[in-house]
MINU-572494 format. One line per 3 residues: their letters; for each residue x, y, z of C-alpha. Coordinates in Angstrom, 3 decimals, m for minus. Example, Ala and Ser with C-alpha at 12.3 -4.5 7.8 and 13.67 -1.06 7.14 Angstrom:
AS) 12.300,m4.500,7.800 ~ 13.670,m1.060,7.140
***
This chain:
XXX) 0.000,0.000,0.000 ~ 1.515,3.281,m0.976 ~ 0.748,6.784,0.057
XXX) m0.533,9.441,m2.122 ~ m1.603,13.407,m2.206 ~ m2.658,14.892,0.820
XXX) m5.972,13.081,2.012 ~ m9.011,15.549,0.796 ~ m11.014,17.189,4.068
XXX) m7.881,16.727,6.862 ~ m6.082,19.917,8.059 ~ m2.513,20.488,8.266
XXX) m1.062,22.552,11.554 ~ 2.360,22.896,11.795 ~ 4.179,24.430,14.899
XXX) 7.717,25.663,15.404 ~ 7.069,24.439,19.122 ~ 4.759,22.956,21.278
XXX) 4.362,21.207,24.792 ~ 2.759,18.262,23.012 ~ 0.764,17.685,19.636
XXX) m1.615,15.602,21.086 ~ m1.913,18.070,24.079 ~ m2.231,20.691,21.329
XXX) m4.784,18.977,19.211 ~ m7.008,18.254,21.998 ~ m6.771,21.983,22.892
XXX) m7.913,22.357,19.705 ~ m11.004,20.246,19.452 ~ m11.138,20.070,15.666
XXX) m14.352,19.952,13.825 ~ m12.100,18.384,11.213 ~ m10.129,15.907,10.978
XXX) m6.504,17.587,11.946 ~ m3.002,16.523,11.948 ~ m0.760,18.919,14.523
XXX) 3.107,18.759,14.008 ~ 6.022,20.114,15.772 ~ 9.321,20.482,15.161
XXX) 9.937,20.786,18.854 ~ 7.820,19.523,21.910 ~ 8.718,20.769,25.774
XXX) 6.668,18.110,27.446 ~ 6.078,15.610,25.196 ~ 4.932,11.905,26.699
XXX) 4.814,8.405,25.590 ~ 2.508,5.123,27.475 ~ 1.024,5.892,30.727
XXX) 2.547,9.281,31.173 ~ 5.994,8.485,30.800 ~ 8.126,11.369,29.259
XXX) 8.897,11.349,25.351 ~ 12.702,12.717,24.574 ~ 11.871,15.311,21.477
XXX) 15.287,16.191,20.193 ~ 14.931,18.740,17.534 ~ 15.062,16.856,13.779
XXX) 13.144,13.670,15.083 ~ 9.017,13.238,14.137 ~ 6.399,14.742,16.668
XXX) 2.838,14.691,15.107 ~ m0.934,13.841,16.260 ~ m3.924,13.096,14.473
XXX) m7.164,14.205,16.065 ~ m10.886,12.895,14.549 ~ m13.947,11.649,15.634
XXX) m13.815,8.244,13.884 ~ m17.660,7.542,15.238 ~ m16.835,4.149,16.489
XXX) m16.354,3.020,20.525 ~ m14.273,2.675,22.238 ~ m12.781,m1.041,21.453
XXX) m12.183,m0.227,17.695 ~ m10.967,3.284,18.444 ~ m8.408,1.080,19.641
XXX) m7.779,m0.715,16.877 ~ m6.151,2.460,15.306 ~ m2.623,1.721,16.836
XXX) m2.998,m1.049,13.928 ~ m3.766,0.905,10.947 ~ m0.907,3.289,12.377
XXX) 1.988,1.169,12.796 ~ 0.701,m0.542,9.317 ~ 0.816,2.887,7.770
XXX) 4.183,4.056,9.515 ~ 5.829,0.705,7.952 ~ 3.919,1.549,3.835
XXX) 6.140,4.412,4.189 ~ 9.322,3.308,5.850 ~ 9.317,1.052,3.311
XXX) 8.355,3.310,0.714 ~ 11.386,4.956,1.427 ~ 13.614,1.914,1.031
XXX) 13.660,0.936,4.638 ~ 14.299,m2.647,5.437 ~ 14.262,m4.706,8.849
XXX) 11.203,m3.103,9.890 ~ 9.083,m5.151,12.622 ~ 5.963,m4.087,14.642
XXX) 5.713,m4.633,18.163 ~ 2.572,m4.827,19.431 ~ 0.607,m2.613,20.510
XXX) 2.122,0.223,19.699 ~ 5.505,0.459,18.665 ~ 7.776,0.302,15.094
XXX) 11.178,m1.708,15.131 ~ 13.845,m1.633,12.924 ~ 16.610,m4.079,13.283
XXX) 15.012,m4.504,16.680 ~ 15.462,m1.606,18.324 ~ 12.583,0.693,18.749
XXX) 12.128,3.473,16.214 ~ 8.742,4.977,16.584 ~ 6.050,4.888,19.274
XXX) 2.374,5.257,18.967 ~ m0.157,6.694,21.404 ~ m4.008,6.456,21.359
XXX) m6.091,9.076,23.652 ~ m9.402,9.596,24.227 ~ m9.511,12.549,25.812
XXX) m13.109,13.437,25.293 ~ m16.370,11.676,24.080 ~ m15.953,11.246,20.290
XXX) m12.351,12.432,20.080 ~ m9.220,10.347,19.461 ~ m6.164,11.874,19.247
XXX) m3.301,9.344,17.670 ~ m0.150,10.724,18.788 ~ 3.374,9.428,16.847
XXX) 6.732,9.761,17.776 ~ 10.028,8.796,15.175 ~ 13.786,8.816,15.874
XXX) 14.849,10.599,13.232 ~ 18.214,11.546,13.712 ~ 18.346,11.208,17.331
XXX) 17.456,8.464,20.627 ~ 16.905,9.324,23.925 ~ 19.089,9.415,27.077
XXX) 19.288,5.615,27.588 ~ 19.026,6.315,31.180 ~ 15.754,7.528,30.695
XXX) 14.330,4.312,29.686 ~ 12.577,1.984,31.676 ~ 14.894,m1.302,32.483
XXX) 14.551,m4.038,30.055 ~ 12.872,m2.219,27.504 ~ 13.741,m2.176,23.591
XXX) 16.719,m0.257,22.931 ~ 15.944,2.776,20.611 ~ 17.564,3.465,17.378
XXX) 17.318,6.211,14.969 ~ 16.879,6.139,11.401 ~ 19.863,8.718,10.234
XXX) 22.200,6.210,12.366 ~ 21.151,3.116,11.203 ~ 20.328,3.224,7.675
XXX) 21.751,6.558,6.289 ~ 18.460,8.080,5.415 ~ 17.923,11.521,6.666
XXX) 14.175,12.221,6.572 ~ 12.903,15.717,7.078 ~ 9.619,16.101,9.624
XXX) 7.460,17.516,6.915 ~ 8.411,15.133,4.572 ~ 7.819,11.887,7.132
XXX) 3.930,13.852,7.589 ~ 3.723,14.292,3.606 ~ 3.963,10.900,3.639
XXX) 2.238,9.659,6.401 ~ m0.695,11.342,6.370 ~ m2.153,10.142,3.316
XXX) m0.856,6.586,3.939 ~ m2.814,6.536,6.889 ~ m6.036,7.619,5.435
XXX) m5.347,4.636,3.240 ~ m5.160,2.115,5.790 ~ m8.251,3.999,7.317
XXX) m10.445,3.419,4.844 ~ m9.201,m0.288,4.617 ~ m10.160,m0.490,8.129
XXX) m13.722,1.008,7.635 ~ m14.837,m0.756,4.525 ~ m13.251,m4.301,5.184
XXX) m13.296,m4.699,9.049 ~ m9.875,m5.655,10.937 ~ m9.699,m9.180,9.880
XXX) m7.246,m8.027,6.878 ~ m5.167,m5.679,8.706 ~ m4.529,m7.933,11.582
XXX) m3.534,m10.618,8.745 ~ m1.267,m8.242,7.412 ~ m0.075,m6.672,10.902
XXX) 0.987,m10.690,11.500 ~ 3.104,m10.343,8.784 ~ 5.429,m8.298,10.374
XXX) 4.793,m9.006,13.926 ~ 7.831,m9.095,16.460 ~ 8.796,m12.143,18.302
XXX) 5.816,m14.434,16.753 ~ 6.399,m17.805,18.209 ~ 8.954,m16.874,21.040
XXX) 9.018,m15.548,24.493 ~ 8.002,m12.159,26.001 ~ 6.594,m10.896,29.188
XXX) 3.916,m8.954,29.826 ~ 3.863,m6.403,32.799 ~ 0.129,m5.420,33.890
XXX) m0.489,m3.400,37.217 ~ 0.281,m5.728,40.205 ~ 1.169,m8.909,37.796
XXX) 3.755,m10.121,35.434 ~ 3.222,m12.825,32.888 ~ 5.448,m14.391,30.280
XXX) 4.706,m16.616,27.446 ~ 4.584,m17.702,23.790 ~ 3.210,m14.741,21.330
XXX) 1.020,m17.320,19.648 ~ m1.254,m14.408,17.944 ~ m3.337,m11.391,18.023
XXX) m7.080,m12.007,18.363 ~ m9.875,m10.447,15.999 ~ m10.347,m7.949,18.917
XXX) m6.539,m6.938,18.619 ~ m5.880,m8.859,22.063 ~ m2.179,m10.006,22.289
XXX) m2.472,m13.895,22.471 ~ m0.322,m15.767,25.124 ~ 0.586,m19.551,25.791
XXX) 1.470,m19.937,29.515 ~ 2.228,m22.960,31.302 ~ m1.535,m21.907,32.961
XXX) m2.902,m21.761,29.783 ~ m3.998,m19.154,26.893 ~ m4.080,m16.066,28.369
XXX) m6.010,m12.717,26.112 ~ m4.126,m9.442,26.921 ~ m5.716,m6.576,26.628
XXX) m3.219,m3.997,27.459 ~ 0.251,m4.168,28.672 ~ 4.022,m3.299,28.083
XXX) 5.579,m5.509,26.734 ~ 9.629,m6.968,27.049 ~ 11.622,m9.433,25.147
XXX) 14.451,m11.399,26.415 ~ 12.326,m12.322,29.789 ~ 11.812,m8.932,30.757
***
């Protein structure tokens, strides 16, 4: 799937600075669909409030719409994201991309880009993404055991300029949207699985007050990470995930 022009009927904002763009967009309350970029964020954040590093050069953008669904498929958008963010990765030559679920983009297995669904009002969904560009954050700001980050200047040459990644993305995500609306989620999780991190091997999930590792055996039709335990099949519905044991 490859991205196009500009999708018809979505804005464009784009800010020299910001505290966040999904902070911003919500502040914003579009009556149209509305992508916010900055090429600098002052308090930008990632899962469960944790703090985003934003150097200057790296990909800060957030999509705010009212997709008129609930809440269990507006959910389901961290899959026609990550789908998206890999049509154009690739589309720019990019190779060694995997998708972690829920939410993140790999590339040689380190973590490249994160993805961040909000609901901060009735209606409204604000998808936030974040790309290493040219830069990673502090590695001792990251949580122990998680994915190491890498940045896609370092590791494959390719210098990719903000406005160009939300050229691209943008429209490649309206694709996958409509995908998602006409045909349901059964062929986006098929092709999700395609390029699904650690299929068939051994993770660990941390959940408030429990910790469970297993075999990623598959993502359900609901978008529920799949586990084999030694207790049996266990349905996640939300979690951070960690390779290696955690």
């Amino acid at each position: 799937m490859t991205s196009g022009p500009w999708p018809p009927g979505v804005d464009r904002v784009v800010l020299a600075d910001v505290d966040s763009t999904s902070a911003e967009a919500t502040r914003r309350a579009p009556t149209v669909p509305t992508w916010v970029m900055a090429h600098r964020q002052t308090a930008a954040r990632g899962r469960r409030g944790r703090a985003w590093s934003m150097p200057e050069g790296n990909f800060a953008a957030s999509f705010a719409w009212c997709p008129g669904v609930g809440p269990a498929s507006m959910g389901l958008r961290s899959f026609t994201a990550s789908l998206a963010l890999h049509d154009v990765l690739r589309g720019f030559g990019v190779e060694g991309l995997s998708l972690k679920w829920p939410n993140d983009v790999l590339l040689n297995d380190g973590k490249l880009a994160g993805i961040l669904l909000e609901n901060p009002t009735p209606g409204l969904l604000v998808l936030g993404i974040g790309i290493n560009l040219i830069a990673t954050p502090d590695p001792a700001t990251l949580e122990a055991g998680a994915v190491p980050p890498v940045c896609l200047l370092a590791a494959t040459g390719l210098r990719v300029e903000p406005q160009t990644m939300l050229d691209a993305l943008a429209p490649a995500f309206a694709a996958r949207e409509a995908q998602l609306s006409t045909w349901g989620f059964a062929p986006i999780r098929t092709e999700w699985m395609k390029y699904a991190a650690r299929q068939g091997q051994q993770i660990t999930v941390k959940l408030p007050g429990d910790t469970i590792t297993g075999t990623f055996t598959d993502v359900d039709d609901d978008g529920h990470l799949v586990l084999k335990t030694p207790n049996g099949q266990r349905r996640i519905t939300a979690g951070d995930i960690f390779f290696g044991g955690g």
